[in-house]
ZAKE-165343 format. One record per atom (N, C-alpha, C): residue in three letters; x, y, z. Coordinates in steps of 0.1 Angstrom, whole numbers, padded with zeros to 4 digits, always signed. Layout:
ALAXYZ;...
% end
This chain:
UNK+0549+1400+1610;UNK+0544+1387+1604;UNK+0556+1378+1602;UNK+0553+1363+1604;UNK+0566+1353+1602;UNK+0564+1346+1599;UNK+0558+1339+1588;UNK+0553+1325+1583;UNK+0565+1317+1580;UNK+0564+1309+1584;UNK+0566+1291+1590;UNK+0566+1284+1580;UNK+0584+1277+1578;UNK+0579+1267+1571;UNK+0566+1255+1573;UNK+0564+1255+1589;UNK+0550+1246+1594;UNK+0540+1254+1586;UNK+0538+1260+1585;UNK+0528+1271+1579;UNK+0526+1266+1563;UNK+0535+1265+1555;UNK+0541+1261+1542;UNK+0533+1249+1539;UNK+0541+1239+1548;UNK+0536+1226+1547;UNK+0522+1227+1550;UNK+0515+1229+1560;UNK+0502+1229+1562;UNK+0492+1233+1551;UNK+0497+1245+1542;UNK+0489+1252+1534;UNK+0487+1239+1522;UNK+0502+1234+1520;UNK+0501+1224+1506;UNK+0495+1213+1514;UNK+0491+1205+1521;UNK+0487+1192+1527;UNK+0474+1198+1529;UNK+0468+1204+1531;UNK+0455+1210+1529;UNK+0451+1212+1519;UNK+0459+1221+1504;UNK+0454+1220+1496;UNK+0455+1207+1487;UNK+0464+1202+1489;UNK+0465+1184+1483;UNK+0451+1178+1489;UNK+0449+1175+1501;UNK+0440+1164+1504;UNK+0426+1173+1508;UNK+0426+1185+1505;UNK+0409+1193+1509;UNK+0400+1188+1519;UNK+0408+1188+1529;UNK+0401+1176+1542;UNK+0410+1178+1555;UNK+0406+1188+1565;UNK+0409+1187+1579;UNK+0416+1178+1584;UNK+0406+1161+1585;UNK+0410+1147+1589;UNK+0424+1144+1580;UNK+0421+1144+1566;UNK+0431+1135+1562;UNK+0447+1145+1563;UNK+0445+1161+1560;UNK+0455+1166+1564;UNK+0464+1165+1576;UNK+0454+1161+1587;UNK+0462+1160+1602;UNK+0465+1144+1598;UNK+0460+1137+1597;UNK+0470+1122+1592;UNK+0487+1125+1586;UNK+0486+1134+1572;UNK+0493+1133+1568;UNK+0506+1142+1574;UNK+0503+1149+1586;UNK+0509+1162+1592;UNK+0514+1150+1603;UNK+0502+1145+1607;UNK+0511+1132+1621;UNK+0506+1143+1635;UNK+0495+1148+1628;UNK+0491+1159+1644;UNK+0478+1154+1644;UNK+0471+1156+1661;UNK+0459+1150+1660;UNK+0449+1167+1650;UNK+0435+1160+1649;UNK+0424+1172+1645;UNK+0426+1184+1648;UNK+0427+1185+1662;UNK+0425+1197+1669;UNK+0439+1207+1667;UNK+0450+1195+1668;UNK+0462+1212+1669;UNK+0459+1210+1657;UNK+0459+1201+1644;UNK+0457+1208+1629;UNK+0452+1223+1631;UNK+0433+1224+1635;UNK+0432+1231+1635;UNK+0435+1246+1642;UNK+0441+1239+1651;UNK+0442+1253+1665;UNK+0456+1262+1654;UNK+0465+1257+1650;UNK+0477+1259+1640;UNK+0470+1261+1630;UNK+0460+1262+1620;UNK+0453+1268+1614;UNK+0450+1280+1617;UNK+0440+1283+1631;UNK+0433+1292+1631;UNK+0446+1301+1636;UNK+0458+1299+1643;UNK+0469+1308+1646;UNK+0476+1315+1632;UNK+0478+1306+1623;UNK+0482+1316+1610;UNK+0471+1322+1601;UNK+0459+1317+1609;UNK+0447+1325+1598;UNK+0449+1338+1607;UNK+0458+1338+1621;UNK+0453+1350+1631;UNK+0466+1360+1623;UNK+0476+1351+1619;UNK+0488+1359+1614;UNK+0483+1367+1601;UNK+0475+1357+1593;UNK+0473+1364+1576;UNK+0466+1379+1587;UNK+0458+1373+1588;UNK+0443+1384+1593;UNK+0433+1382+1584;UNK+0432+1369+1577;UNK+0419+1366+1569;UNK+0418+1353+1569;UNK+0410+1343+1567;UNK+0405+1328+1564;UNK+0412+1325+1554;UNK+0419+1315+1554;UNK+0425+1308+1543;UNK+0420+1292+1534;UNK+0407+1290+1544;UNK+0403+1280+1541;UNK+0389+1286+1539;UNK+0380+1276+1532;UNK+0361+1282+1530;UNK+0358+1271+1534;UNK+0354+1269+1548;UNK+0349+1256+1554;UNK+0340+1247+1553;UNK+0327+1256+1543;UNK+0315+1250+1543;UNK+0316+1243+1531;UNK+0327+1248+1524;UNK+0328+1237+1512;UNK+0334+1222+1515;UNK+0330+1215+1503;UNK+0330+1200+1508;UNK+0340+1196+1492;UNK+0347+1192+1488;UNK+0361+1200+1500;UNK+0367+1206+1501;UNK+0376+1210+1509;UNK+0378+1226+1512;UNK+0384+1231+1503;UNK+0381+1243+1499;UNK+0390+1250+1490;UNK+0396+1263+1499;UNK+0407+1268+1488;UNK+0414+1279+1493;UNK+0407+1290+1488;UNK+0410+1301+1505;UNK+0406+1314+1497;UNK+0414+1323+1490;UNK+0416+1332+1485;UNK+0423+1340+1481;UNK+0439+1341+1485;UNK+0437+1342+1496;UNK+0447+1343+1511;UNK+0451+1331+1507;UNK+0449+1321+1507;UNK+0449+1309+1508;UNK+0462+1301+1494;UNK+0454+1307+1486;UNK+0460+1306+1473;UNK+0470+1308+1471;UNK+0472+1324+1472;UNK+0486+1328+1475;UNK+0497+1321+1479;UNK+0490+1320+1493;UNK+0498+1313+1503;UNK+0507+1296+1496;UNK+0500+1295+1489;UNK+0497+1279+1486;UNK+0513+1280+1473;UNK+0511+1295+1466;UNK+0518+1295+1452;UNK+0534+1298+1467;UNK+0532+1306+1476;UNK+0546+1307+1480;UNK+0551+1290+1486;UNK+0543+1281+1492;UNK+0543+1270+1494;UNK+0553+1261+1485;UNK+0548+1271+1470;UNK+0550+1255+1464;UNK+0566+1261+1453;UNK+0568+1277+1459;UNK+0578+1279+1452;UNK+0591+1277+1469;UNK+0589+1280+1475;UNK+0598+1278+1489;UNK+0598+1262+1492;UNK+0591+1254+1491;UNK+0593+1241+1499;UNK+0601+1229+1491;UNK+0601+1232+1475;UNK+0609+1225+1471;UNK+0621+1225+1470;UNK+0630+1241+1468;UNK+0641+1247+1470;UNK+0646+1241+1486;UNK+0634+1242+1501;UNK+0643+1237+1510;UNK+0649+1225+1506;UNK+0639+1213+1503;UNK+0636+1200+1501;UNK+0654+1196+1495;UNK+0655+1208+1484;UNK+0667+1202+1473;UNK+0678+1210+1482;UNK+0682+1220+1491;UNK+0692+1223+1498;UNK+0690+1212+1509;UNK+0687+1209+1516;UNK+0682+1197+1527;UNK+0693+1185+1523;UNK+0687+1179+1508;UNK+0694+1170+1498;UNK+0713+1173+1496;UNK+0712+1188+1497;UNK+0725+1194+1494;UNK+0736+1194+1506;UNK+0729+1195+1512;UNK+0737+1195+1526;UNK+0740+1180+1530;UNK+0728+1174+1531;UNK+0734+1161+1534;UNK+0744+1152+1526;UNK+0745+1156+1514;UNK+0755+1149+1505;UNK+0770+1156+1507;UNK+0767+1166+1513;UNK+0779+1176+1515;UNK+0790+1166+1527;UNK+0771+1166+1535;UNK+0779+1159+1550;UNK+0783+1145+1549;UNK+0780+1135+1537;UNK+0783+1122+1536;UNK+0794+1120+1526;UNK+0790+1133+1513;UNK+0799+1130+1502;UNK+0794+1115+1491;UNK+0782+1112+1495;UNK+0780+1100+1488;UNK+0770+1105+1474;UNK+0774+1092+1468;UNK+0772+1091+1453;UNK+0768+1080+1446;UNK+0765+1074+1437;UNK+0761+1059+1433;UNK+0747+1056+1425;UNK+0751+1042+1424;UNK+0736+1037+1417;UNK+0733+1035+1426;UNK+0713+1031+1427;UNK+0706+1025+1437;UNK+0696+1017+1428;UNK+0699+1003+1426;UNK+0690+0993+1421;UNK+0676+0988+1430;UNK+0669+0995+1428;UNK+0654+0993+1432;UNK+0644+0983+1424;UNK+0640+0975+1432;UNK+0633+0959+1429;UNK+0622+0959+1433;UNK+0610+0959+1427;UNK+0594+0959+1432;UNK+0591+0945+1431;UNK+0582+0939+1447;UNK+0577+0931+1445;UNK+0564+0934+1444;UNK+0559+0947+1444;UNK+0545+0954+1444;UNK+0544+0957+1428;UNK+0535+0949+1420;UNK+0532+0949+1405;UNK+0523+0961+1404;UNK+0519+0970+1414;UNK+0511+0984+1412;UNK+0514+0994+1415;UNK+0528+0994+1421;UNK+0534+1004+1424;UNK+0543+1020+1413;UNK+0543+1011+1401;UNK+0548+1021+1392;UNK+0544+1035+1387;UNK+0526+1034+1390;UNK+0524+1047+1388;UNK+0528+1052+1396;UNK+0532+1055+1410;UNK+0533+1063+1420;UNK+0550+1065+1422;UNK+0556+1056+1421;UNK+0571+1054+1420;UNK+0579+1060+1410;UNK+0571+1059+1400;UNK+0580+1070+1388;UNK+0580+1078+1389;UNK+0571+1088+1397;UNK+0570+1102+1396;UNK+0577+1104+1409;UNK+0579+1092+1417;UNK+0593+1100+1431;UNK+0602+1094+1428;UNK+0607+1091+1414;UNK+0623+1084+1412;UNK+0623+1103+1405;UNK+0610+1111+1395;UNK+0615+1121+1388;UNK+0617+1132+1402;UNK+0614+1129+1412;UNK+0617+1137+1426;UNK+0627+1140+1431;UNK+0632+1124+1432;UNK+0644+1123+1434;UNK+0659+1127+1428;UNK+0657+1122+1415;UNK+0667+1130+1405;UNK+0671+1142+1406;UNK+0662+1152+1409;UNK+0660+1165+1407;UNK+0668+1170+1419;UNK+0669+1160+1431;UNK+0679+1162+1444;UNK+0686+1156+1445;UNK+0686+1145+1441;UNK+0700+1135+1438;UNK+0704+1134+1424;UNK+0710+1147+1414;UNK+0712+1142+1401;UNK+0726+1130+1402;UNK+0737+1129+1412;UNK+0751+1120+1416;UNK+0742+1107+1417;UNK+0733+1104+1420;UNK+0727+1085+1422;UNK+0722+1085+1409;UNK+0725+1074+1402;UNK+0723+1065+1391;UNK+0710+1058+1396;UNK+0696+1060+1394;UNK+0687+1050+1396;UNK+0683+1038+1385;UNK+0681+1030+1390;UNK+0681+1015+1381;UNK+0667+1006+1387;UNK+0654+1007+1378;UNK+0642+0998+1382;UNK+0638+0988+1379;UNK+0632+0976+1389;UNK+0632+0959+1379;UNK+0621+0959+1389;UNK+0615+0947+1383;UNK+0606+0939+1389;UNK+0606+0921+1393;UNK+0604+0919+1402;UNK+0608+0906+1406;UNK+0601+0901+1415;UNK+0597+0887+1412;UNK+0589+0877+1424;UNK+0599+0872+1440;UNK+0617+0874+1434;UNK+0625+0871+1443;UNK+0632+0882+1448;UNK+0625+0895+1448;UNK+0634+0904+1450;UNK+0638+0904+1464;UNK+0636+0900+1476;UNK+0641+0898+1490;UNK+0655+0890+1486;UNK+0657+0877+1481;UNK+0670+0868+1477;UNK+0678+0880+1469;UNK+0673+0888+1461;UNK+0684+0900+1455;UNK+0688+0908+1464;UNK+0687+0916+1471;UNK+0688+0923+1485;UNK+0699+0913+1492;UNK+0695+0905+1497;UNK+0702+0899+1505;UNK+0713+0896+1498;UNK+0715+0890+1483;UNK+0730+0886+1477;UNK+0736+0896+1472;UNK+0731+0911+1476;UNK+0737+0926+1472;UNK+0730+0927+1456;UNK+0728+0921+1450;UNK+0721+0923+1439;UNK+0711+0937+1436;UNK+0708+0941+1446;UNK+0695+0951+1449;UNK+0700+0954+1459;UNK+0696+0970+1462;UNK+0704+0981+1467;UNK+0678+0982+1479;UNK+0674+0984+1470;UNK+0664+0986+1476;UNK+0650+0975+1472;UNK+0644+0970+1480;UNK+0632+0967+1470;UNK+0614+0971+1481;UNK+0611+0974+1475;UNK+0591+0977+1479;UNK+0590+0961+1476;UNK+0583+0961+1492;UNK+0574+0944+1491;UNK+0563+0954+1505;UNK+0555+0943+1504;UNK+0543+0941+1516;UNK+0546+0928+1528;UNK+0560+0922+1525;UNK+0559+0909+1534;UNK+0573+0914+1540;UNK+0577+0916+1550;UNK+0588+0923+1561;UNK+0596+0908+1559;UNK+0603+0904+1566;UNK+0603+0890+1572;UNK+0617+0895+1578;UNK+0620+0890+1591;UNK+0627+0887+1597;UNK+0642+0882+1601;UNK+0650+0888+1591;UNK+0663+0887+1587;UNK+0675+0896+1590;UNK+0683+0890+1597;UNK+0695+0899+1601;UNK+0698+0903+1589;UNK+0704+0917+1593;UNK+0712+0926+1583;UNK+0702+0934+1574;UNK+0692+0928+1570;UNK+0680+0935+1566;UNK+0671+0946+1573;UNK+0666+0960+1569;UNK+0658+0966+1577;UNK+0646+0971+1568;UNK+0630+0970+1572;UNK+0622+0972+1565;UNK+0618+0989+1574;UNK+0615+0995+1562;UNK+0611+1010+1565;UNK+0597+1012+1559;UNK+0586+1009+1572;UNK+0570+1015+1566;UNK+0571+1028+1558;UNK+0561+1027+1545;UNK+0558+1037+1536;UNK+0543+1040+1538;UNK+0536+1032+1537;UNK+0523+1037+1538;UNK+0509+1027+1540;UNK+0504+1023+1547;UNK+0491+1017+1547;UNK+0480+1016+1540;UNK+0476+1009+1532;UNK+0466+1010+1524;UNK+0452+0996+1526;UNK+0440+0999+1523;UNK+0432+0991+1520;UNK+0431+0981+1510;UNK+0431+0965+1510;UNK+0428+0956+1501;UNK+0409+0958+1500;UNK+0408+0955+1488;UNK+0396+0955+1484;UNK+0391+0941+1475;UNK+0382+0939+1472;UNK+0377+0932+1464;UNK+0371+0933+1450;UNK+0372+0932+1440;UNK+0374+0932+1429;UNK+0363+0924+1426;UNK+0352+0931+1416;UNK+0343+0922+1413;UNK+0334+0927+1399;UNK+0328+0919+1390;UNK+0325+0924+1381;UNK+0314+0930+1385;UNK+0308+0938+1379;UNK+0290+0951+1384;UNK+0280+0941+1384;UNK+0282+0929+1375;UNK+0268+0924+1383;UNK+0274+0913+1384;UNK+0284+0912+1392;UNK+0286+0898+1402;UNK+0273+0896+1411;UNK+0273+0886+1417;UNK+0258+0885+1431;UNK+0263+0894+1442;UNK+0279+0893+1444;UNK+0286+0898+1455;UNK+0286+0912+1460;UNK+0284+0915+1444;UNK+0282+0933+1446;UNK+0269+0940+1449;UNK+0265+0930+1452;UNK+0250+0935+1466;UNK+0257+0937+1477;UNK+0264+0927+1483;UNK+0269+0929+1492;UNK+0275+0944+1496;UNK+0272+0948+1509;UNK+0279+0960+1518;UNK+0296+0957+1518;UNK+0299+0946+1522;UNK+0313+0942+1524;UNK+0309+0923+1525;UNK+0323+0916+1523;UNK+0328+0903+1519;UNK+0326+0899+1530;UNK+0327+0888+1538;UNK+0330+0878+1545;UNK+0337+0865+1538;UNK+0344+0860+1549;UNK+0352+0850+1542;UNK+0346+0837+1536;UNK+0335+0827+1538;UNK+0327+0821+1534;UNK+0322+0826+1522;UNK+0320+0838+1515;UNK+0317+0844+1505;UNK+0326+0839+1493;UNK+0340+0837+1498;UNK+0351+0831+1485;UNK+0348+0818+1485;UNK+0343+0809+1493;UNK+0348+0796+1492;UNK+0339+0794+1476;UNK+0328+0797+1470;UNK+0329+0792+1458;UNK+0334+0801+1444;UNK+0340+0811+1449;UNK+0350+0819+1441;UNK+0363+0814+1433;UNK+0364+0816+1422;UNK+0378+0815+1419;UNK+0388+0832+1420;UNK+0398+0832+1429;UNK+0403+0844+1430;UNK+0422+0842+1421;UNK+0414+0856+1413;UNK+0428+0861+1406;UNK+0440+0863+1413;UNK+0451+0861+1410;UNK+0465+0866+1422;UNK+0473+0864+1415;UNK+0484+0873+1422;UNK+0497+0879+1410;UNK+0502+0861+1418;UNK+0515+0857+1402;UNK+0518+0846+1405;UNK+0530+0840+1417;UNK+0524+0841+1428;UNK+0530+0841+1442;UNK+0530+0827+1448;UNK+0535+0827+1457;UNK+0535+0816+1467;UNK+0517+0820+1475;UNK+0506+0815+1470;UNK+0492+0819+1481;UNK+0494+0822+1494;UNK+0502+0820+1501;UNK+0507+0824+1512;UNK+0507+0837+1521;UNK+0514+0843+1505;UNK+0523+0856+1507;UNK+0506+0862+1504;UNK+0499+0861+1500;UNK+0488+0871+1497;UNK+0479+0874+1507;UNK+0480+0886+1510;UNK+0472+0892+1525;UNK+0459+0883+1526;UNK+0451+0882+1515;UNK+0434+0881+1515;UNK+0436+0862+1519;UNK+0447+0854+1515;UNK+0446+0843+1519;UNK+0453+0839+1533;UNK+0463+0845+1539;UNK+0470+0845+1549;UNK+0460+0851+1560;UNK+0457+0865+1558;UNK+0448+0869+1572;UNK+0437+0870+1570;UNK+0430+0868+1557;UNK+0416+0870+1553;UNK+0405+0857+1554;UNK+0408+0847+1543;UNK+0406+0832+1545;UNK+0408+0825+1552;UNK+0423+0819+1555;UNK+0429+0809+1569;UNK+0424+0811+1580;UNK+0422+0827+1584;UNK+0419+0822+1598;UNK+0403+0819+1600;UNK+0396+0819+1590;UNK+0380+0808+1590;UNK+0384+0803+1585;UNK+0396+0794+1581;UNK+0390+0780+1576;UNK+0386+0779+1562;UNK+0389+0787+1553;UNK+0381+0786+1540;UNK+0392+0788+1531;UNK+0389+0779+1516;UNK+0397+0784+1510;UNK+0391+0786+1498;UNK+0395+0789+1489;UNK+0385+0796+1475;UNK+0384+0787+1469;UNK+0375+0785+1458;UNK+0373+0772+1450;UNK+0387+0768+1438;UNK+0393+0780+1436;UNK+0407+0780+1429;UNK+0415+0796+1427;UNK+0423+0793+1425;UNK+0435+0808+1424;UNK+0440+0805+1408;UNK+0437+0811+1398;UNK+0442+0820+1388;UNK+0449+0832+1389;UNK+0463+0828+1382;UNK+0477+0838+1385;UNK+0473+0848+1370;UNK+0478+0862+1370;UNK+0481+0870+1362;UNK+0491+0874+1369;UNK+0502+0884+1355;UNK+0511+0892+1360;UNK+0511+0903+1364;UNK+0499+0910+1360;UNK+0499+0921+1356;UNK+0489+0931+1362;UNK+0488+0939+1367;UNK+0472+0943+1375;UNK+0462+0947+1365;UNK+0464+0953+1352;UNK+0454+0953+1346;UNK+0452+0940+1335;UNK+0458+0932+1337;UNK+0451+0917+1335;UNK+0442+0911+1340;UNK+0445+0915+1357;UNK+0441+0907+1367;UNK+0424+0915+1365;UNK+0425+0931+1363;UNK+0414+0939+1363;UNK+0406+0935+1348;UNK+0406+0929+1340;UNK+0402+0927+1327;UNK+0396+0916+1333;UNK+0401+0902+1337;UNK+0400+0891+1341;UNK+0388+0889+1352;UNK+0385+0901+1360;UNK+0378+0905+1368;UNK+0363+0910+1361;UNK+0364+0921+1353;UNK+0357+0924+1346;UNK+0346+0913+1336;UNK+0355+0903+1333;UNK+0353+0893+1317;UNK+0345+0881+1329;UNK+0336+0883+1343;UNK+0335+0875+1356;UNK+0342+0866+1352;UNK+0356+0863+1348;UNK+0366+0850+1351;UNK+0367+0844+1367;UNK+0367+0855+1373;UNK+0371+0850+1395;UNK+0366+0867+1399;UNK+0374+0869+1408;UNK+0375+0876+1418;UNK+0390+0885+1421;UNK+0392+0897+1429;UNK+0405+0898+1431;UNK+0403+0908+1437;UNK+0419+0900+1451;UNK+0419+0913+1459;UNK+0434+0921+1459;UNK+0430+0933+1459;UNK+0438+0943+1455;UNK+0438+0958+1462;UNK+0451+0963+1460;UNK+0447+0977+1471;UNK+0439+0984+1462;UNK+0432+0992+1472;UNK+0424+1006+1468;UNK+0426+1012+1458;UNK+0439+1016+1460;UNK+0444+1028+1447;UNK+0444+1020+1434;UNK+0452+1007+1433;UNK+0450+0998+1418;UNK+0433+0999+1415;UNK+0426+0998+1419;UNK+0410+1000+1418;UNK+0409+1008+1416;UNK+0411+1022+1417;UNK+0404+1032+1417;UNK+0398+1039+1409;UNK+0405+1038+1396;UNK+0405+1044+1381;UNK+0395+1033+1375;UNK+0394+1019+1378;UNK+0380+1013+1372;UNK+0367+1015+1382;UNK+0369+1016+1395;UNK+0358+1015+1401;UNK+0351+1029+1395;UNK+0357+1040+1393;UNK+0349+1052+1391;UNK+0350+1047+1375;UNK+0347+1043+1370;UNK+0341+1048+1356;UNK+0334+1032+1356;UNK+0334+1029+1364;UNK+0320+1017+1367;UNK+0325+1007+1361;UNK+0337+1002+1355;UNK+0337+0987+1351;UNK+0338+0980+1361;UNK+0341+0976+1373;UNK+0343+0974+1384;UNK+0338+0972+1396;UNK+0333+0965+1401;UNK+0332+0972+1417;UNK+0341+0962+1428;UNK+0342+0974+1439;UNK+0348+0969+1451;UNK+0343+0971+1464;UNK+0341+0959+1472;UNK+0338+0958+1482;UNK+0349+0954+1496;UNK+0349+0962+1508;UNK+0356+0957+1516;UNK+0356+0942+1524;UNK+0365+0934+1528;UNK+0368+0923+1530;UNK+0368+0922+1544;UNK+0355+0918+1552;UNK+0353+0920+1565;UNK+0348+0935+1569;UNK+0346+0932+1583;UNK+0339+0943+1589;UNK+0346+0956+1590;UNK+0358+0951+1597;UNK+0372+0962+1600;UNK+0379+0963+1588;UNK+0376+0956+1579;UNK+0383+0958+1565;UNK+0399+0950+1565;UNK+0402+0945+1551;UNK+0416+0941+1553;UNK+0427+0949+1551;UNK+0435+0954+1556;UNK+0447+0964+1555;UNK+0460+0959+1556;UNK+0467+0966+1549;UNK+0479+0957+1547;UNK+0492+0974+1548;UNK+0504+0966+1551;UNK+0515+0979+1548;UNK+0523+0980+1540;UNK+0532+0986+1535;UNK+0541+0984+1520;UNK+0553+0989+1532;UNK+0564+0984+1525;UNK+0576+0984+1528;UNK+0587+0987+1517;UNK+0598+0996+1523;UNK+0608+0996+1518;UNK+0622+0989+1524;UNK+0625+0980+1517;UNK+0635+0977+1524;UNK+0652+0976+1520;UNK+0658+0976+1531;UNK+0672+0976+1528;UNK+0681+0971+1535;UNK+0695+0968+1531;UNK+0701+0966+1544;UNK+0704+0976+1551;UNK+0709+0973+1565;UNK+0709+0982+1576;UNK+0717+0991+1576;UNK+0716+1003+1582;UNK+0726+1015+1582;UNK+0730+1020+1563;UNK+0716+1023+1559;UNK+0718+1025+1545;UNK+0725+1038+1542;UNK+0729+1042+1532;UNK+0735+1055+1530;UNK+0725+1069+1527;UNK+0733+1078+1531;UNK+0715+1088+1531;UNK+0712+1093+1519;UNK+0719+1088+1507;UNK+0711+1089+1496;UNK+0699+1079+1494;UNK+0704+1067+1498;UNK+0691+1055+1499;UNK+0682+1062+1509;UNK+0687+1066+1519;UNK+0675+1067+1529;UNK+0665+1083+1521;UNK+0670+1091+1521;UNK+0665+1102+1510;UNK+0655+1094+1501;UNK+0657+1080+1493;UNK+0649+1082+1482;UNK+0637+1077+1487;UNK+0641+1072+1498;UNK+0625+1063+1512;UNK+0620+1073+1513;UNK+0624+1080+1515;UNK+0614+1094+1525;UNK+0607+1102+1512;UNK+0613+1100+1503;UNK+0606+1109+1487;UNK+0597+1098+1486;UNK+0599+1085+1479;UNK+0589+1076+1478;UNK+0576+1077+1487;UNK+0573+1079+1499;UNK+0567+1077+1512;UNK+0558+1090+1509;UNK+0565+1104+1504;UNK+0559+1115+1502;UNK+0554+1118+1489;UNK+0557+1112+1481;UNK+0554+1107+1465;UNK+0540+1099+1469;UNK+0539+1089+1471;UNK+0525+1078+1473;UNK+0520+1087+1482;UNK+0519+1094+1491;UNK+0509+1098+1501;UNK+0504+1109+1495;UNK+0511+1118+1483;UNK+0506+1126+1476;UNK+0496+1120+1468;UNK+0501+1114+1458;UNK+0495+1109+1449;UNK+0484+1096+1447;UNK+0481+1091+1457;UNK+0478+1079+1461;UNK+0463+1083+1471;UNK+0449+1080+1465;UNK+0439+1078+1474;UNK+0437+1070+1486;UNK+0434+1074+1495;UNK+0429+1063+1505;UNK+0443+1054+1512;UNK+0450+1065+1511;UNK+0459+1056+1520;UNK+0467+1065+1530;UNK+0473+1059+1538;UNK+0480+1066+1550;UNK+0494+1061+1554;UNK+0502+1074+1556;UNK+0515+1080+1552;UNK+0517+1073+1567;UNK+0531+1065+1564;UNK+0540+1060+1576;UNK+0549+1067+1579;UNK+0549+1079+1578;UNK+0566+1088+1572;UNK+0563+1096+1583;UNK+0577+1095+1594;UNK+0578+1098+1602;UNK+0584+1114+1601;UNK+0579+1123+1604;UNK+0586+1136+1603;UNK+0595+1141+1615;UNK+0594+1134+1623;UNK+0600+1135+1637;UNK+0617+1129+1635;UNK+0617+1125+1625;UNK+0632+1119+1624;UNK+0638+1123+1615;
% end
C-alpha cells in the first residue's frame, strides 16, 4: 500500500466541499479522473471511502481516518514547502496588504493566521483603501485584493477566485418574485454601493450600461453590513458577492436574486508588482486556498500546476 500525497489532498477537498463536482473544481481535474482517482485509492484502501447516496457526501470510516492522517501530514508538508523555499531565497520582511474588497476580511484573516504559522520572519501589516492601486504603485503597499485589474507596467494581477454578484433585496421587495433580475428591473431602483467611482462597480459597468439603463439613484455605504441593513430597512437595492449574502439570505432577512440569465460574475485579484518575492507570492497562494476553503459558491483560480 502507498498513499499519495494526491490521495491526501483529495480525501480533505472531498471532505471540505461533500460534492464530487465541486471537489474536481477545486482539484483543477475534470469529473471523471476525480472519480476514476477515487475509485483507484478506494481499490488501494480495499473499502469505500465515500457513502454516495448521501447528499452530501460523507466519509466512511475508511474515510475518516484517512481524512485525520490528511489533516495531520498536509500541513507539516505545506510549512516545510514554506521552509525550504525561504532557505532557497533567504527572504524576510513586512508585507503591507491593502483591500479594495470591503468583504474580504472574514476570509483573509484566517489566511494571514495561515500564513504566520509558515512565514513567522514576514511582518504582516492590513489597511483598507478606496486608492489602494495609487499605493502599490508609489511602493506604499507591498500587496492589495481589488476586482478591477487595470493595465499597468510593472504591476501584475494574480486571479484568486471567481465569485457570483447577486442582488440584494428586502423579502418582500416586488423583485423577490422574481426568478432572477434583468436590467430594466433597476431603472426605478435606488442601488446601495460602496463609495466608488459607479464605474468601477460590476452591476453598473457590465450589468446596466450595456442596456442602456441606469438606476433611479446610487446611495454609498462603507460598510457591507450597512449596505445589508440599508437593504433590509427597503432603503434601495445592492449588488454584492454571494458569500457577503450568505449569512443573511439563510436566516431570511434578505433575499437574493441572480442578475441576468447567465448570471453576473466577477474575479478578485491579488496584486503586485512584478517578480514579487516568494514570501509575497506564498501569501497569494495561502489567501486563494484560504477563500476557496472557506468561502461558498465560489471558484478557486489557484493554479496547482505551478
Amino acid at each position: 500500500m502507498a498513499i499519495e500525497l494526491r490521495h491526501l489532498r483529495l480525501i480533505a477537498v472531498l471532505a471540505t466541499t461533500g460534492s464530487l463536482t465541486q471537489a474536481a473544481q477545486r482539484l483543477h481535474l475534470t469529473q471523471s479522473a476525480l472519480s476514476h482517482q477515487l475509485k483507484g485509492l478506494e481499490g488501494l484502501i480495499g473499502q469505500p471511502l465515500i457513502e454516495r447516496k448521501s447528499r452530501p457526501l460523507r466519509l466512511t470510516q475508511a474515510g475518516e481516518r484517512l481524512l485525520r492522517l490528511a489533516e495531520e501530514v498536509l500541513p507539516l508538508i505545506q510549512r516545510a514547502e514554506a521552509d525550504l523555499k525561504r532557505l532557497a531565497a533567504g527572504d524576510a520582511g513586512r508585507l503591507v496588504i491593502v483591500l479594495e474588497c470591503h468583504s474580504c476580511f472574514d476570509w483573509l484573516l484566517p489566511a494571514m493566521d495561515a500564513y504566520r504559522s509558515a512565514w513567522p520572519e514576514v511582518e504582516l501589516d492590513l489597511g483598507l483603501s478606496f486608492a489602494a492601486l495609487q499605493r502599490l504603485l508609489a511602493g506604499d503597499a507591498d500587496l492589495v485584493i481589488t476586482s478591477d485589474p487595470v493595465d499597468r507596467p510593472g504591476l501584475k494581477f494574480s486571479p484568486l477566485f471567481r465569485f457570483q454578484i447577486l442582488l440584494a433585496l428586502a423579502p418582500d421587495h416586488p423583485l423577490a418574485r422574481r426568478s432572477l433580475i434583468e436590467p430594466q428591473d433597476l431603472a426605478a431602483e435606488t442601488l446601495i454601493a460602496y463609495p466608488v467611482n459607479p464605474l468601477r462597480l460590476d452591476v453598473i459597468r457590465s450589468f446596466l450600461l450595456p442596456a442602456g439603463i441606469e438606476p433611479a439613484g446610487i446611495r454609498t455605504a462603507e460598510l457591507s453590513l450597512m449596505i445589508i441593513e440599508l437593504v433590509k430597512s427597503r432603503r434601495g437595492v445592492a449588488a454584492l458577492p454571494s458569500w457577503v449574502l450568505a449569512q443573511a439570505v439563510g436566516s431570511g432577512q434578505i433575499a437574493a436574486r441572480p442578475l441576468g440569465a447567465e448570471g453576473l460574475w466577477s474575479t478578485l485579484y491579488a496584486a503586485s508588482r512584478t517578480d514579487p518575492p516568494p514570501y509575497l507570492a506564498a501569501f497569494i497562494e495561502t489567501a486563494a486556498e484560504t477563500a476557496a476553503r472557506l468561502l461558498p459558491d465560489v471558484v478557486s483560480c489557484l493554479d496547482r500546476s505551478t
